[in-house]
C-alpha positions as CSV (number, residue, x, y, z in Angstrom):
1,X,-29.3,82.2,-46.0
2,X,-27.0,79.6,-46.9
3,X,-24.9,80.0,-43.4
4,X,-28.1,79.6,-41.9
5,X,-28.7,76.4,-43.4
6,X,-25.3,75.5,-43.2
7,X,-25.9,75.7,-39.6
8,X,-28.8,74.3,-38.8
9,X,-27.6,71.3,-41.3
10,X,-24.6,71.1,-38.7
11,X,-26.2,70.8,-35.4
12,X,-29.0,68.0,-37.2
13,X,-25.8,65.9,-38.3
14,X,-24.2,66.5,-35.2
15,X,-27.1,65.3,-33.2
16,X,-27.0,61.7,-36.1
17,X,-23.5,61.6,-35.4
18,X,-23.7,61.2,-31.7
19,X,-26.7,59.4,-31.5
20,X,-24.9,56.9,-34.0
21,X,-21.8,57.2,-32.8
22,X,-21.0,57.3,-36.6
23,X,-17.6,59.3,-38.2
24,X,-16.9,59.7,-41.3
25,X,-14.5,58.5,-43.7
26,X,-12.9,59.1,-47.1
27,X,-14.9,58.8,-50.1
28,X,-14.8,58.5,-54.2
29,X,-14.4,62.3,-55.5
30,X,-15.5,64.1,-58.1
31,X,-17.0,67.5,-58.4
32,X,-20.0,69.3,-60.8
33,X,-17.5,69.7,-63.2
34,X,-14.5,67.0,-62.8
35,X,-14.5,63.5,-63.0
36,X,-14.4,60.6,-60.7
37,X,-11.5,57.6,-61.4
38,X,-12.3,54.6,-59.9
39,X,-8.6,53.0,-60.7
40,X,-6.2,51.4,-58.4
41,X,-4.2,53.6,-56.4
42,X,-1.2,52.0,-55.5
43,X,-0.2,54.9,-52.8
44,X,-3.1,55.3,-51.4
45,X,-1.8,53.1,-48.5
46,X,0.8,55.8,-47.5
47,X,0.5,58.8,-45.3
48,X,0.9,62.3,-46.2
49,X,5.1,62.2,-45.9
50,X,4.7,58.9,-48.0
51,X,5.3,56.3,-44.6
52,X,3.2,53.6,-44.6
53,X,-0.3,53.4,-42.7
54,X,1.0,51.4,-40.1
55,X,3.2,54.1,-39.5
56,X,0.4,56.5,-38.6
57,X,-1.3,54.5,-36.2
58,X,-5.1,52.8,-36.4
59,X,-7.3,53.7,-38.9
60,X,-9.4,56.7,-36.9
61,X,-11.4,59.2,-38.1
62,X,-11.4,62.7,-35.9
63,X,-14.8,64.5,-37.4
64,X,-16.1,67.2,-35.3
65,X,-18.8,70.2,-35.5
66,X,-16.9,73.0,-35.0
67,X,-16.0,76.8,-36.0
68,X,-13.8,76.5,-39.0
69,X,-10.6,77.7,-39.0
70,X,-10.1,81.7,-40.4
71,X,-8.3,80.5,-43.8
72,X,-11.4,77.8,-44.5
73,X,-14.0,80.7,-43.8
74,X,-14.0,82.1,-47.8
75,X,-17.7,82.3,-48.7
76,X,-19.3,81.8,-45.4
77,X,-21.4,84.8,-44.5
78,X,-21.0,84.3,-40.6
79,X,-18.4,85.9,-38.5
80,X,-17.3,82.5,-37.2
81,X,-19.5,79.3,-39.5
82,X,-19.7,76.7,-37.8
83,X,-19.4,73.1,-40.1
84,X,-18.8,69.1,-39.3
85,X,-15.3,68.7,-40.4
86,X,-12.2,66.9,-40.7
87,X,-8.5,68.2,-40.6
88,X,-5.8,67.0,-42.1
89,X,-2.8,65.6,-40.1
90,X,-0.7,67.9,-41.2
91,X,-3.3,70.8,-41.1
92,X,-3.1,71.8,-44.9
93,X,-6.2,70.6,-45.4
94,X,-9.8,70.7,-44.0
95,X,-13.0,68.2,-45.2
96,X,-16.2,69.9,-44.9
97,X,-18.8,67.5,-44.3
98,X,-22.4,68.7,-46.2
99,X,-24.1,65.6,-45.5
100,X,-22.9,65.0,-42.4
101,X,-22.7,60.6,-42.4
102,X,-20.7,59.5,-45.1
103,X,-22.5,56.1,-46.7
104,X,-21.3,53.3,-48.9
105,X,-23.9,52.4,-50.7
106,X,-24.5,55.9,-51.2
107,X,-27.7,56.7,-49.4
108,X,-30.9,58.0,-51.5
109,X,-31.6,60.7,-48.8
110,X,-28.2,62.4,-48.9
111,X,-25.0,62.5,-50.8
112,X,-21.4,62.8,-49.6
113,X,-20.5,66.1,-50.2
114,X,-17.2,67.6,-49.4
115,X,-15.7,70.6,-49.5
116,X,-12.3,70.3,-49.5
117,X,-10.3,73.6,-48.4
118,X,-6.5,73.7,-49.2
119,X,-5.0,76.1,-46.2
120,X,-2.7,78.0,-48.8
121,X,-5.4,78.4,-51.0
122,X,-3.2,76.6,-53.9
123,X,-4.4,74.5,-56.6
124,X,-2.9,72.5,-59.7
125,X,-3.3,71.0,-63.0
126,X,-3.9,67.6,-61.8
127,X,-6.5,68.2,-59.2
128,X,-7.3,66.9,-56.3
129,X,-6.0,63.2,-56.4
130,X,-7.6,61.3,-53.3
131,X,-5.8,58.1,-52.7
132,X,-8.3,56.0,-50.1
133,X,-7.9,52.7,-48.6
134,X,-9.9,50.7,-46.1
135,X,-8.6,49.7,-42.9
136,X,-8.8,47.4,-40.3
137,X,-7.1,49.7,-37.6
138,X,-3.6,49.3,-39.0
139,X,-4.1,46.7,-41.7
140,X,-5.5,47.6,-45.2
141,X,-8.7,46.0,-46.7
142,X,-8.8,45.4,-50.2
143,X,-7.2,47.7,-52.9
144,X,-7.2,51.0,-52.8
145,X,-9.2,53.4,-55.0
146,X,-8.4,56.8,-56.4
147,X,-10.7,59.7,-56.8
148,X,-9.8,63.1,-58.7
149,X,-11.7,66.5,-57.6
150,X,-11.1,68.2,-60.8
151,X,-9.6,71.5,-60.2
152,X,-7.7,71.0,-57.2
153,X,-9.9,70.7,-53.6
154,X,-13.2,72.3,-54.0
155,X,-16.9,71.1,-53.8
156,X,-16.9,67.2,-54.3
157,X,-19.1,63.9,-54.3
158,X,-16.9,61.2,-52.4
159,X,-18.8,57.7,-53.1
160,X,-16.1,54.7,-51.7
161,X,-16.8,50.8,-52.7
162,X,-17.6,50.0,-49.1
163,X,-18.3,50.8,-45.6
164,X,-15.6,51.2,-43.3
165,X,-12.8,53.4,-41.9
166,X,-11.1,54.9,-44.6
167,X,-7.1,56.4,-45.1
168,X,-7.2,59.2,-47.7
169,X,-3.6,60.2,-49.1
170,X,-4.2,63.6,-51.0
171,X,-2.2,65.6,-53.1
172,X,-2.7,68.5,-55.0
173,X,-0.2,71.1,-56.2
174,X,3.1,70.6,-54.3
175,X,1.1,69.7,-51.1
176,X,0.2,66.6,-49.2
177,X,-2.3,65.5,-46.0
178,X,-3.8,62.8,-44.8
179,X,-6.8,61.7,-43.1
180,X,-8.8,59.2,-42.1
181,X,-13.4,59.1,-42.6
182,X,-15.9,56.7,-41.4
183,X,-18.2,55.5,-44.1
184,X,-21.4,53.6,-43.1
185,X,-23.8,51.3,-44.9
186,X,-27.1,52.9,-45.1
187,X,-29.0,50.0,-44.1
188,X,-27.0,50.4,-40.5
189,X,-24.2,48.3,-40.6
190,X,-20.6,49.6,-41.0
């Protein structure tokens, strides 16, 4: 029942997506039993080897509805589940978007869930840690923000400061990725 919903969740926020032309972006995390940090991240400008974000090009989120990958398939019932997702640029890591449109504010219809699957399965003691910054294609906006999906990636609730194209540096374990989400202002303008 839940792949069913799953589903039928996915091809709805497909059809918002393209009639919006909306993406999404990274968001604040925290999960139903971590915490969310709203601190200063002072890497969260750099990529998942640590270059810069200039380095990796315009800020531009790649979200798609498609059939997960076989390693991001645990607790799916469906031979191949289909989900709106995001993968990261070094493909050790894949956001799986619930809601489908990420907001800032966050919206009162839906939240910005995301399940975030580690390809290797790995966790660590420190979590999740989601460094995000807003971008102007190459140039960062503001300060960056940190968000901590206790527990390591996992089901999350990814609430950023603002609308806009966001850079997320994560980290968890020994591994790194990066990518990039599209957050929206409820009222219509990103």
């Amino acid at each position: 029942m839940f792949e069913r919903s799953l589903t039928a969740v996915g091809l709805l926020l497909l059809c918002a997506v393209a009639a919006s032309c909306a993406t999404t972006t990274p968001t604040a995390s925290s999960s139903a039993s971590g915490s969310t940090s709203a601190s200063p991240a002072p890497n969260a400008s750099l990529g998942a080897s640590g270059s810069p974000t200039e380095a990796l090009g315009p800020c531009a989120p790649e979200v798609r509805l498609d059939v997960l990958p076989e390693w991001a398939r645990e607790g799916f019932n469906e031979a191949e589940p289909s989900a709106l997702q995001a993968v990261g640029r070094s493909g050790e890591i894949l956001a799986i978007l619930f809601g489908g449109t990420l907001y800032s504010p966050p919206s009162d219809e839906v939240s910005n869930k995301i399940l975030w699957v580690a390809k290797d399965g790995t966790t660590g003691p420190e979590g999740l840690v989601i460094s995000a910054q807003r971008m102007d294609g190459t140039d960062p906006l503001g300060d960056p923000v940190e968000r901590i999906v206790e527990g390591g990636p996992g089901p999350s609730t990814i609430d950023l400061p603002e609308a806009g194209c966001w850079r997320m540096s994560l980290a968890w374990a020994a591994e790194m990725d990066s990518l990039d989400l599209e957050y929206v202002d409820p009222a219509g303008s990103p």
